[in-house]
MARSEMI-338461 format. One record per residue (C-alpha): x, y, z; chain; residue number from 1. Coordinates in steps of 0.05 Angstrom, whole numbers, plus 32768, in hexadecimal, padded with zeros to 4 digits. Example, Ala and Ser with C-alpha at 12.3 -4.5 7.8 and 13.67 -1.06 7.14 Angstrom:
SITE  80F6  7FA6  809C  A  1;
SITE  8111  7FEB  808F  A  2;
This chain:
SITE  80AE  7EDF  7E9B  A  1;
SITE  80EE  7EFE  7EC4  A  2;
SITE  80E8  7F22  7F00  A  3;
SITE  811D  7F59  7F19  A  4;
SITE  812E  7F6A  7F5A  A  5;
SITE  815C  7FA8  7F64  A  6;
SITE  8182  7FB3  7FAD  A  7;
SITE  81C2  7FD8  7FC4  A  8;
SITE  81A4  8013  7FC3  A  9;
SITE  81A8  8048  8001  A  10;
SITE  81BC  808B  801F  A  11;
SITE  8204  80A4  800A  A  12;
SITE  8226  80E4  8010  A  13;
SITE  8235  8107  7FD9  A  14;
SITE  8272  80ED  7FAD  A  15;
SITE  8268  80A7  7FC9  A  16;
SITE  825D  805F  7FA9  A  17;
SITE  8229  8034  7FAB  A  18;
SITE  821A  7FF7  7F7E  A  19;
SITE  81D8  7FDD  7F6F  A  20;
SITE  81C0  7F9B  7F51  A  21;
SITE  818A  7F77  7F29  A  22;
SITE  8175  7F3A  7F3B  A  23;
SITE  8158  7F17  7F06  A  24;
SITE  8128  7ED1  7F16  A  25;
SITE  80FC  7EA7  7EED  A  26;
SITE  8131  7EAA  7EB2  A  27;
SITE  8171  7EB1  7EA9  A  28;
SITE  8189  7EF2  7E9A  A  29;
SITE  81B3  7ED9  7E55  A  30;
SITE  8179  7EF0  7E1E  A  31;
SITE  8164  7F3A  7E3F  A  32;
SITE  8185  7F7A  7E35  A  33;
SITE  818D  7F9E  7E76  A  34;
SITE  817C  7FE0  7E8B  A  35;
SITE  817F  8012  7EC0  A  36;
SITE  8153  8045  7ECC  A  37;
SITE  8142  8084  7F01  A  38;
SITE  8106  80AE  7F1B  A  39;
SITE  810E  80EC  7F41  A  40;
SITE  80DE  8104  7F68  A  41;
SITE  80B3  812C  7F3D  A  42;
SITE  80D8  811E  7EFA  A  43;
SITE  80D4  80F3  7ECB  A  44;
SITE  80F0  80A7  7EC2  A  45;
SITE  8133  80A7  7EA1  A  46;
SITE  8164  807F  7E86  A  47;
SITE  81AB  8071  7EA2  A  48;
SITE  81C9  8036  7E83  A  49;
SITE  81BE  7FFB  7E5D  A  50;
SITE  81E8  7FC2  7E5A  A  51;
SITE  81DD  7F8A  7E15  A  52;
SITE  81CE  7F3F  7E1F  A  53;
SITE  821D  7F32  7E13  A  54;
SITE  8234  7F6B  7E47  A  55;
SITE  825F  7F7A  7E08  A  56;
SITE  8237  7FBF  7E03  A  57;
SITE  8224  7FEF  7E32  A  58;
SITE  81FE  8033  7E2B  A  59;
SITE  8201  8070  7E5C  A  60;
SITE  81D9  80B6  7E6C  A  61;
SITE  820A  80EF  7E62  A  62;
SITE  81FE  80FE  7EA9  A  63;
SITE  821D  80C1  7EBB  A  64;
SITE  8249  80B0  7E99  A  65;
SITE  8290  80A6  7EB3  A  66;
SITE  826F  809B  7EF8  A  67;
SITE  8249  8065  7EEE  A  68;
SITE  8256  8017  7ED8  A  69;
SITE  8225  7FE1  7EC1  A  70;
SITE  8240  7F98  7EC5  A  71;
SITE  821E  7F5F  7EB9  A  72;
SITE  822C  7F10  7ED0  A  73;
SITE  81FC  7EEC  7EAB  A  74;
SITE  820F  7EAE  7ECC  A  75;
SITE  81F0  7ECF  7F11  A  76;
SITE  81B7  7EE5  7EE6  A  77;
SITE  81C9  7F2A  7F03  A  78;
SITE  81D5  7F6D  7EED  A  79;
SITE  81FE  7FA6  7F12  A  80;
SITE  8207  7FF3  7F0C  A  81;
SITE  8242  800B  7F37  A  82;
SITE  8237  8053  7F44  A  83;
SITE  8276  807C  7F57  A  84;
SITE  827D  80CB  7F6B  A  85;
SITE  822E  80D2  7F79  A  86;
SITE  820C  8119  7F7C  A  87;
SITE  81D0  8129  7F9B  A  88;
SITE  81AF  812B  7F4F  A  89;
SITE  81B9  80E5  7F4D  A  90;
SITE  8181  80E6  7F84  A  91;
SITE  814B  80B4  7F65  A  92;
SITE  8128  8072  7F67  A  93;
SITE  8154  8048  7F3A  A  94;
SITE  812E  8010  7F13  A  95;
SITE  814C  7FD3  7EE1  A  96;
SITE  812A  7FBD  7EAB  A  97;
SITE  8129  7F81  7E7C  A  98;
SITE  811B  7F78  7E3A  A  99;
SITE  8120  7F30  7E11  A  100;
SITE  813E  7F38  7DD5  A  101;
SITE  8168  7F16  7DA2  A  102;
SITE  818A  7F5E  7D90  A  103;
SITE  81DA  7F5F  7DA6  A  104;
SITE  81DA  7FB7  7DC0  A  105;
SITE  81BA  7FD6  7DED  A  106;
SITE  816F  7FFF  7DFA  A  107;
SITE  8169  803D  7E17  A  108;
SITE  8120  804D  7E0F  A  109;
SITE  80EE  8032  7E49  A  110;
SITE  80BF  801C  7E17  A  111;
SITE  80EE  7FE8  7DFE  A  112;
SITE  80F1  7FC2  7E3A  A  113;
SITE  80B9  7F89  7E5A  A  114;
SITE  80CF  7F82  7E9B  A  115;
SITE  80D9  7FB0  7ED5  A  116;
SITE  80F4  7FAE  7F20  A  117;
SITE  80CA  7FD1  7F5B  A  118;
SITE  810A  8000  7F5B  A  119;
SITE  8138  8010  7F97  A  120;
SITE  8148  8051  7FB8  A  121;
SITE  8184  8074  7FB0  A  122;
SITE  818E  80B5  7FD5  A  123;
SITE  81CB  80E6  7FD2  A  124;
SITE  81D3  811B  8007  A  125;
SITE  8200  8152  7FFF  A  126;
């Protein structure tokens, strides 16, 4: 059993940074691909980027990409996503995700993954 723990999330004006991590405890971090996730209010849960067990591979949204960096020190048993030039679409409650597995990419599909974080709030004003 691993439990996440996102932070670093907050208000920010539009085309500013923030940089939000995963805490992983109860295991380390080495056997999970990572994800990242968001929820608007009134959409839908998406994907944003996935990063595999290695950090070797990483996955991005579209609307995202460019903007946004996953990192991963394994050794800290903690995952990052640096977000750069923010809108206010990027307006959600961003969640990580784990999933154990012995495969080397990534997973972009919430379905895949076994363990969530109670998410942290990241809002964009314009």
């Amino acid at each position: 059993q691993v439990q996440l723990v996102e932070s670093g999330g907050g208000l920010v004006q539009a085309g500013g940074s923030l940089r939000l991590s995963c805490k992983a405890s109860g295991r380390t971090l080495t056997m999970y691909v990572v994800g990242w996730f968001r929820q608007a209010p009134g959409k839908e849960r998406e994907f944003v980027s996935s990063i595999s067990r290695s950090g070797g591979s990483t996955d991005y949204v579209d609307s995202v990409k460019g903007r946004f960096t996953i990192s991963r020190d394994n050794a800290k048993s903690t995952v990052f996503l640096q977000m750069n030039s923010l809108t206010p679409e990027d307006t959600a409650v961003y969640y990580c995700a784990a999933s154990r597995t012995f495969y080397s990419g990534t997973y972009s599909r919430d379905r895949e993954y076994d363990y969530w974080g109670q998410g942290t709030q990241v809002t964009v004003s314009s």
